[in-house]
N, C-alpha and C positions, 0 to 999 in steps of 0.2 A: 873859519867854520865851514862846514859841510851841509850838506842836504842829512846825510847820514848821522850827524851828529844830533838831527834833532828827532832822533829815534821814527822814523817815518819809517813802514813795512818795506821788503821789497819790492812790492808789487808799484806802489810809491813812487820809490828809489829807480825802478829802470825806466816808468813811463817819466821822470823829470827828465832822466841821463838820455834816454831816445829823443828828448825838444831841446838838448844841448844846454841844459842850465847847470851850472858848478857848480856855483855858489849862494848862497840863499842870500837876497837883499836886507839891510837892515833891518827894513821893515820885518821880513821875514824870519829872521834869525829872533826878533823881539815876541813875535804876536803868535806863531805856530807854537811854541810851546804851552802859552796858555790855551791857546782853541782846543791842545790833545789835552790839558787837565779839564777841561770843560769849562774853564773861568769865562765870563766876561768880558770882552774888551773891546773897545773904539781905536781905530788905527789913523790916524793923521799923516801921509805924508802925498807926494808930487804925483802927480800922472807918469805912469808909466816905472814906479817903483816895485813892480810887485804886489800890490795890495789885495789885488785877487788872487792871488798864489796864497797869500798868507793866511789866507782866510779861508777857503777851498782845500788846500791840500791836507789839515788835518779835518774836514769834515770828513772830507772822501776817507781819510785813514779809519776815522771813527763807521764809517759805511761798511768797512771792508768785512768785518766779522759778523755781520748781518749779511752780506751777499753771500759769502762763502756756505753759511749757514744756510742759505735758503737754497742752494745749488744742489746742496746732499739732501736736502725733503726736509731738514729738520724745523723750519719755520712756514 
């Protein structure tokens, strides 16, 4: 699986590929998709898996079309 695969913008997509990440951790592959439906989740695993990527990266995604929006006056 991909970064790309779990529908993340581009803007997303190059700032992970600029910090050198390929591939999204279990953790990640699991939990970003519910963070972009909006569900609910608790994430369990080890230091240093990921867990704040997977939890972060679709807020930010969910951020993006509020920033965008606010750049051109519309908010």
């Amino acid at each position: 699986m991909t970064f790309k695969e779990l529908h993340l913008s581009p803007k997303i997509l190059k700032a992970v590929a600029e910090q050198n990440y390929n591939t999204p951790t279990p953790i990640q592959q699991k939990i970003i998709p519910y963070v972009l439906d909006g569900i609910d989740v608790i994430g369990c695993a080890q230091t240093g898996t990921g867990k704040t990527a997977a939890f972060a990266l679709p807020i930010l995604e969910r951020l993006l079309p509020q920033q965008d929006a606010e750049k051109k006056g519309k908010k």
